[in-house]
N, C-alpha and C positions, 0 to 999 in steps of 0.2 A: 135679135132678141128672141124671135122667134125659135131659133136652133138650140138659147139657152135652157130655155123653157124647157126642153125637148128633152135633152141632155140629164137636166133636175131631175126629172119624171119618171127618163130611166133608171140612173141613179135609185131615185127612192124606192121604184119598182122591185133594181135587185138587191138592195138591202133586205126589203122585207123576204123576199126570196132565200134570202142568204139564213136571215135568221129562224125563220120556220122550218130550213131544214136542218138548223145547226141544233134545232132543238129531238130532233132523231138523233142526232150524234151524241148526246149526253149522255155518259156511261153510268152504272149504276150495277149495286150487286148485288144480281138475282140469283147466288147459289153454285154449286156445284159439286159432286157426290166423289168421296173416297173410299175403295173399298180395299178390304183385305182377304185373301185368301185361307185356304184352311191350316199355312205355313206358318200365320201367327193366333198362337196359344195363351191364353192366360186363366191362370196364373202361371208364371216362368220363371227358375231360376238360371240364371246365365252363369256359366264357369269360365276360367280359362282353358277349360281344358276340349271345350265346343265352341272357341273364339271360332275358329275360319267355317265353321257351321253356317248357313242361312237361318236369322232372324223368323225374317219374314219377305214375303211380298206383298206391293200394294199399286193400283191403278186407280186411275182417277178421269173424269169426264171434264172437257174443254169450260174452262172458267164460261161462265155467261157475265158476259160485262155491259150487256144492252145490244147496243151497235155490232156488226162484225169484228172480232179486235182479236188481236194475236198476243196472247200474255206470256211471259216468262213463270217459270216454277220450283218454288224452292219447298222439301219438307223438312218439316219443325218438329220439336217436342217439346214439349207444356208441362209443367207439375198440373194436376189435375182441379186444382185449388187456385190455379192463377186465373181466374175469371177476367182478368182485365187483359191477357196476353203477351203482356208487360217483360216475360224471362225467358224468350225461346232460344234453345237451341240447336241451330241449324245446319241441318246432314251437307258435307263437302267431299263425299266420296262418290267412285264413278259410278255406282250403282243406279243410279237416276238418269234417265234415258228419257226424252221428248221430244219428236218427231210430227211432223204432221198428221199422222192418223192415230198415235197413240203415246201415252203417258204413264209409264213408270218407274219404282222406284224398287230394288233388291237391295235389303241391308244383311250386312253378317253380324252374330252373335258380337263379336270386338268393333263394329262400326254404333251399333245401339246402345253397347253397354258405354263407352265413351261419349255417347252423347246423353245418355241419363245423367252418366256423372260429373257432365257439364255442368248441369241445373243447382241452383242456388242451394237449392235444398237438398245435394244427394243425400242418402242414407244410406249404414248399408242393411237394413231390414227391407222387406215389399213394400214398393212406390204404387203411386196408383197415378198412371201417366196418360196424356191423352200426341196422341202424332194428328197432325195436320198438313194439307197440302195450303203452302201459301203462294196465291196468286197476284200475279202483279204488272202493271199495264204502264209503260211509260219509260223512258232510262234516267228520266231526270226525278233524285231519289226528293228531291222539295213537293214536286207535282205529282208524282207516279200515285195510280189508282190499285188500290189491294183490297184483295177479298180472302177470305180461307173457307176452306170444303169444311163437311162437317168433323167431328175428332173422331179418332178411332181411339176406343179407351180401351190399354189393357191390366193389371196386375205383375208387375213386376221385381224381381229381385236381383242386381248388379254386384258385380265384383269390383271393389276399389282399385284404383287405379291411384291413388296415394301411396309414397313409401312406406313399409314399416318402419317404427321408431320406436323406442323406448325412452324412458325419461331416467335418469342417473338422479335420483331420489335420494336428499340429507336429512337426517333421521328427525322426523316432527314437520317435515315440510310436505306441501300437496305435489306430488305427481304432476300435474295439467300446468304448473308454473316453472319446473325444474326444470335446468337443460337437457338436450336430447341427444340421442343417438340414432339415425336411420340407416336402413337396408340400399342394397341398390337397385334393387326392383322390388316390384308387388310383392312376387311370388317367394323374396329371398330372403332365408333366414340366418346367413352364414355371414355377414358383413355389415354389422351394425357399426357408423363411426361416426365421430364428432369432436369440434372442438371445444372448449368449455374452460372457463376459470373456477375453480374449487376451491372451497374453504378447507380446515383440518375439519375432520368429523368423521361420522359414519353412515354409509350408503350402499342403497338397493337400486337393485335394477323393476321399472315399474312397465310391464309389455302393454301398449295401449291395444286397442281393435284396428281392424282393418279400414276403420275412420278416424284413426287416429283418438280416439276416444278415450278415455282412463279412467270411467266410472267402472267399470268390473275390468280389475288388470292381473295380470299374472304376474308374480314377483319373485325375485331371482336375486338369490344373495350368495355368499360365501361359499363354495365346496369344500371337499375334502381336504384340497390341497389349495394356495396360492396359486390366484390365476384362473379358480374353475370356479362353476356354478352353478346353483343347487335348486329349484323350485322351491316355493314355501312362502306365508308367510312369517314365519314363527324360524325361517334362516337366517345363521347366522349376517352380519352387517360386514361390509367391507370396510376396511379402514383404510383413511387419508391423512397422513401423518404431516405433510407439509403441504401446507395452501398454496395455488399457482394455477397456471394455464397447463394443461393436459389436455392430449389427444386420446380419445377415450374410444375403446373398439371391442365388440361382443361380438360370438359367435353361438346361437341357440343349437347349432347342428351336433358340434363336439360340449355345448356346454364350458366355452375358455372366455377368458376377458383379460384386457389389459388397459394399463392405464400408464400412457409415456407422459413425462414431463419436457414443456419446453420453453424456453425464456425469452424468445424474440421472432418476431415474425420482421419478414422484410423483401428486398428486392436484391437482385444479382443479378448479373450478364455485361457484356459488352456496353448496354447502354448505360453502365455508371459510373464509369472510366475508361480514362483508354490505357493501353499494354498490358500490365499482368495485377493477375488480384480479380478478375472481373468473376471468377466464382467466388469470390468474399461476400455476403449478405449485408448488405445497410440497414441496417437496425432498424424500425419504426418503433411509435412509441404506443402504448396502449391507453384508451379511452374508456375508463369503467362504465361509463353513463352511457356512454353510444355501442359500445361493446365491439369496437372498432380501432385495427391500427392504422395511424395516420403517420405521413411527413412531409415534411416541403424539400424537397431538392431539384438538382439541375438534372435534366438528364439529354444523354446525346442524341440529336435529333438523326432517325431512321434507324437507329441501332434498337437490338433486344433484351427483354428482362424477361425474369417470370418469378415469383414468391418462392420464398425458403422457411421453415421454422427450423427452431436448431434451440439445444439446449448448451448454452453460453453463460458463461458468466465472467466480469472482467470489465475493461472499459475499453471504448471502439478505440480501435486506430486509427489517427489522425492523418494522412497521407499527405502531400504538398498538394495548396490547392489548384484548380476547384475541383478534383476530384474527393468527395464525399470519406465520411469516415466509415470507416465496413468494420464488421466483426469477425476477427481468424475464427475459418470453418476447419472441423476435422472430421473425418468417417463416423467419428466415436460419438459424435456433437449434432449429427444430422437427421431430421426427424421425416421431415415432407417436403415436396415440391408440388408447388399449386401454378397450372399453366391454361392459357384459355380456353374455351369451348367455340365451335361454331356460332354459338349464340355471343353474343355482345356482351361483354363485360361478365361473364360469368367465367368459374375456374371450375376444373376437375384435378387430383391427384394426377402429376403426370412431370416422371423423368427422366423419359425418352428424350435424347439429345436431337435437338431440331424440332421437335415437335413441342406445341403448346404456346408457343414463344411470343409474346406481345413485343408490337412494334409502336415506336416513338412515330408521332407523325412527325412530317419534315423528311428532306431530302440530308441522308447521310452526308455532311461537309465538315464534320468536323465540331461546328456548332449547337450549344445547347437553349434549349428553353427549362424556364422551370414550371413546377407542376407539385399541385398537392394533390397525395396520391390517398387512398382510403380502401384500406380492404376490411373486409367484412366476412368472417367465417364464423359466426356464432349459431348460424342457421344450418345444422346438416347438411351435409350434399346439395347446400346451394349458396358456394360460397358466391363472395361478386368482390368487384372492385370497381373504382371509381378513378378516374386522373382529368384534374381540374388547371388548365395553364393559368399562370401567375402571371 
């Protein structure tokens, strides 16, 4: 009994023990200071043309979290209005370095401007941004303890990092709702394209801003000749003499435009039959409301397809089944080939043979599953597609 006794007492002894000192270990956050060099300036406008430039540099002093404690570090950027801290975006480039004795962080003019134009609210006039170093104590992201140093504010002005685009504007309609046309990068003014359905009418070309913007747009109508075009707005209007689906493409550099028609979007390759015929396009059908071609068919499990538009007209050939009905292609008849990107479910313009090529899951045997399929090119340069098994 006696030994129990004994036992309890210690016991209770190192409890209280335990917890008096566990109460030193309670973290809490007392602070810690960011600073910047004489590397960052503001106000600052950033170009592409000083992207690989140094931003800036910034160091910062070991979080205090109470107790001794080893934080991990990551820097942010804040619109400067976000008080609650609710919208950071957070730098993933190597420029950030932390070590046992020191902590910093070197961005370049294309690492910053990308991360501005992360923020909900890019613009492209002067932002007034605040950077933060945020600290953070724990791996487990339920429990982990966080603090951030003080902001460093500066004045800033970024370069968009959005395509251009224009909008293919029918005379009495707004610009901001009209289908588009974009470039293939920031900087490009030679390769405006798009897919689009069109009514009969007459239309201008409406240039939005470098945010895509189309309150003050530069407008671009008729030239001299068929084909060309002219600044103004008081230019003449292009005419659309028969309504349909067109691939619609501008170039501001030479000032040319063109407008191809085409009557079917679909699939082709190996995976939608087997022996010959397998460049024949299987038609899809179009969805005015979802702005999307759709179909259901079989397709050969492991084998390839990739998207065709072609301007057709006729009725599909009906082949013995279950190989699908296709529409005779000819050179004269062929508009685009849309094939994958590294990214999932997206397409680029692409007729490089073997390359782009989507595969049917399944192991090639011969055997098919079926699959409704959904492409979607209504968005410029960002076409997609979808394959749902049946």
């Amino acid at each position: 009994m006696k030994n129990i006794i004994k036992i309890i007492v210690t016991l209770f002894v190192f409890a209280n023990f335990s917890c008096e000192n566990s109460e030193d270990l309670v973290v809490e956050a007392n602070g810690f200071e960011l600073r910047k060099d004489a590397s960052v300036t503001s106000p600052l406008v950033l170009t592409e043309a000083t992207a690989a430039n140094i931003y800036g540099k910034f160091e910062w002093d070991i979080a205090n979290n109470g107790p001794a404690t080893v934080s991990t570090y990551t820097l942010q950027v804040f619109d400067h209005n976000d008080v609650s801290l609710s919208n950071p975006v957070t730098y993933t480039g190597s420029g950030l370095v932390v070590s046992p004795t020191s902590r910093k962080a070197t961005l370049t003019v294309a690492e910053f401007n990308k991360l501005i134009n992360g923020l909900p609210n890019y613009k492209c006039s002067e932002m007034d941004i605040d950077i933060r170093i945020k600290s953070t104590l724990g791996g487990n992201a339920v429990n982990a303890f966080s603090q951030y140093s003080n902001p460093v504010n500066v004045k800033v002005t970024g370069y968009s990092l959005k395509l251009p685009v224009m909008a293919f504007v029918k005379s009495g309609n707004t610009p901001s709702t009209e289908p588009r046309v974009a470039a293939s990068a920031p900087a490009s003014n030679t390769d405006y394209v798009g897919y689009m359905y069109l009514d009969a009418g007459s239309y201008k070309f409406y240039q939005g801003d470098a945010c895509q913007d189309f309150t003050t747009s530069t407008v671009y109508g008729l030239g001299s000749a068929a084909g060309t075009l002219i600044s103004g707005a008081s230019s003449p209007s292009i005419s659309v003499t028969t309504a349909g689906h067109y691939l619609v493409k501008a170039n501001l550099s030479n000032n040319t435009y063109s407008l191809t028609p085409y009557t079917t979007f679909g699939i082709f390759g190996t995976a939608t039959r087997s022996g010959l015929g397998t460049g024949f396009q299987v038609p899809f059908n179009y969805n005015a409301t979802t702005k999307t071609w759709i179909l259901e068919m079989d397709l050969i499990k492991g084998r390839k397809f990739k998207f065709k538009s072609n301007l057709w007209t006729g009725t599909a050939v009906v082949p013995a089944l279950p190989n699908p009905p296709y529409a005779p292609g000819t050179a004269s008849t062929f508009v685009t080939i849309l094939g994958r990107t590294a990214i999932s479910s997206v397409l680029v313009e692409n007729s490089n043979a073997g390359q782009g090529d989507i595969t049917v899951p399944g192991t090639d045997d011969g055997s098919r599953d079926r699959y409704r399929i959904e492409l979607d090119v209504s968005k410029p340069r960002n076409y997609t597609y979808k394959m749902t098994k049946i």
